[in-house]
MARGU-929565 format. One line per 5 residues: their letters; for each residue x negated, y negated, z of C-alpha. Coordinates in steps of 0.02 Angstrom, whole numbers, plus 50000, padded with zeros to 5 digits. Example, Ala and Ser with C-alpha at 12.3 -4.5 7.8 and 13.67 -1.06 7.14 Angstrom:
2
as = 49385:50225:50390  49316:50053:50357 $
//
This chain:
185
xxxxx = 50971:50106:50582  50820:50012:50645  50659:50089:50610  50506:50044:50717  50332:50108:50639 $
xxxxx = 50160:50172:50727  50006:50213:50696  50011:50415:50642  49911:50529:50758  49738:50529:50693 $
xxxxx = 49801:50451:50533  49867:50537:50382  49759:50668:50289  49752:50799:50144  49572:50831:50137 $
xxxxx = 49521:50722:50007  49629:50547:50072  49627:50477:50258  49751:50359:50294  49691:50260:50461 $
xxxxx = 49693:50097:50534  49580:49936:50484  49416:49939:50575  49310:49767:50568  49201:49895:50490 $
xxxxx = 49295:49915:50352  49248:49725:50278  49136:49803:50136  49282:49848:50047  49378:49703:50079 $
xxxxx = 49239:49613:49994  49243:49748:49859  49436:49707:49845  49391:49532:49826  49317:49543:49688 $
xxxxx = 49436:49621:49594  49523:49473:49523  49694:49560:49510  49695:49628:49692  49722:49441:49744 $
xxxxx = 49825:49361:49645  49975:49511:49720  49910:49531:49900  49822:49452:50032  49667:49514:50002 $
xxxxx = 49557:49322:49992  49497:49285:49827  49352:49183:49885  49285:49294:49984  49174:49244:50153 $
xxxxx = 49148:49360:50306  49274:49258:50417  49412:49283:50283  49385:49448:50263  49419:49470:50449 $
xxxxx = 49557:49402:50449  49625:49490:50313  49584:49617:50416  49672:49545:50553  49818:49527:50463 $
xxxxx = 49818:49706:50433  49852:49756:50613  49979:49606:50647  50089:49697:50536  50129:49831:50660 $
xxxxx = 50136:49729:50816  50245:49595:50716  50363:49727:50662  50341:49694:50482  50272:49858:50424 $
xxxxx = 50121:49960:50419  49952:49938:50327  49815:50094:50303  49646:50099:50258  49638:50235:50119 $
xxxxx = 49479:50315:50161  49361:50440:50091  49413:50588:50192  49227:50665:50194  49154:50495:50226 $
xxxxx = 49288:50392:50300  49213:50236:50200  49382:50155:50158  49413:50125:49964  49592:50056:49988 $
xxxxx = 49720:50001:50073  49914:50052:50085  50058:49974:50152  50232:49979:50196  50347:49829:50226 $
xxxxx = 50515:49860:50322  50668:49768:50243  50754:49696:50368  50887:49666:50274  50907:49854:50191 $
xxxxx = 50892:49952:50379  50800:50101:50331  50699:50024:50169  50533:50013:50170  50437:49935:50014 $
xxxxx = 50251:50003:49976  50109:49909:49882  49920:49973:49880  49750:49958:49794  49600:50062:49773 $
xxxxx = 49427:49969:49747  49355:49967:49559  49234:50106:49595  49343:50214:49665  49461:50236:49535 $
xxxxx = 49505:50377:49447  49503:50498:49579  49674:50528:49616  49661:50427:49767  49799:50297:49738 $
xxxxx = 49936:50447:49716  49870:50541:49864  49897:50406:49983  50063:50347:49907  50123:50527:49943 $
xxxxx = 50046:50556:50108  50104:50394:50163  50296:50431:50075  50308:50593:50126  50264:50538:50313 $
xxxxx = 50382:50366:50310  50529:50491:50259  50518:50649:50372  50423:50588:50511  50446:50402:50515 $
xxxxx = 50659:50390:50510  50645:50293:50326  50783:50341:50213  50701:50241:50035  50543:50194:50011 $
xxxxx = 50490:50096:49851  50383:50008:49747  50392:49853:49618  50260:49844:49485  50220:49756:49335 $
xxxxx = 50256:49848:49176  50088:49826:49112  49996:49932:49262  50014:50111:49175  49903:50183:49301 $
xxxxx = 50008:50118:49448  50159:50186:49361  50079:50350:49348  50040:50350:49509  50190:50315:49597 $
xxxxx = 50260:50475:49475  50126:50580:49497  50175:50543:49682  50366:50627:49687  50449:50445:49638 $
xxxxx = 50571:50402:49505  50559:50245:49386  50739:50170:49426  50723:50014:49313  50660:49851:49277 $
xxxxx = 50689:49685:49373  50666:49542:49254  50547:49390:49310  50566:49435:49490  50385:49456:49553 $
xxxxx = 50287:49301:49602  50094:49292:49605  49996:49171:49737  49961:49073:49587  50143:49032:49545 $
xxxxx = 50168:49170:49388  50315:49242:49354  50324:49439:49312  50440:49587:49283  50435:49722:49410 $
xxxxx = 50480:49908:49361  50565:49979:49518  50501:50159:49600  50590:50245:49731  50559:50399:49835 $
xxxxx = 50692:50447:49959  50730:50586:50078  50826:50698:49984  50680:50706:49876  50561:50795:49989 $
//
């Protein structure tokens, strides 16, 4: 089963979240993101951030479609549409059907639900709309909030990989596995 994403329609919304695609101006939060030192060290987001990296990050954020690789959002403020996040999801090439999702919400936006709105709008769409069968999600056992998230969300904690995540600075960590599949809808 190959599985070949697009952009959704006018993006994904429930009033409060707005899933869209990068805009150049969107670099305000990729700054914000920056700064954040734990956003870096697990995406791409730069960690010395300049106005040229940023656009490239945001760059990168749209080669992910026409590469084939996946999808990345911009979580945005639904009334506002200033974006406070970002949400992705990675095919598995090797798993047809799999798609992995990661995500992050700037500082100041936190706390507002906004993390587990957009990992369920974006879930919900990848497995009715988008032909995904699994999606899923590795995090550190340490990030409660991400963890409540993802069950907040509709997933289920499956278990715990030991030492199989890899920061961009060469650390080693265990990743709790989440997974959300059709049947669950």
């Amino acid at each position: 089963m190959s599985v070949r994403l697009a952009y959704p329609g006018d993006g994904l919304t429930d009033g409060v979240a707005h899933l869209r695609r990068w805009s150049e101006a969107d670099l305000g939060c990729v700054r914000e993101a920056a700064a954040d030192p734990r956003i870096p060290e697990w995406t791409t987001v730069p960690a010395a951030f300049t106005e040229a990296e940023g656009l490239a990050f945001i760059r990168r954020q749209w080669s992910r479609l026409d590469s084939g690789e996946g999808i990345s959002l911009a979580l945005s403020d639904a009334a506002t549409d200033e974006a406070m996040g970002l949400i992705v999801l990675l095919l598995q090439p090797s798993r047809p059907g799999v798609a992995e999702t990661g995500y992050w919400v700037i500082p100041r936006a936190r706390g507002r639900g906004l993390a587990t709105r957009a990992i369920r709008l974006t879930s919900t769409w990848a497995l009715a709309d988008a032909g995904l069968a699994r999606v899923q999600a590795l995090v550190e056992p340490d990030n409660e909030a991400s963890a409540r998230a993802l069950l907040a969300a509709g997933f289920r904690a499956e278990g715990t990989l030991r030492s199989f995540l890899l920061s961009g600075d060469g650390r080693r960590a265990d990743a709790m596995v989440f997974s959300r599949i059709a049947a669950d809808l």
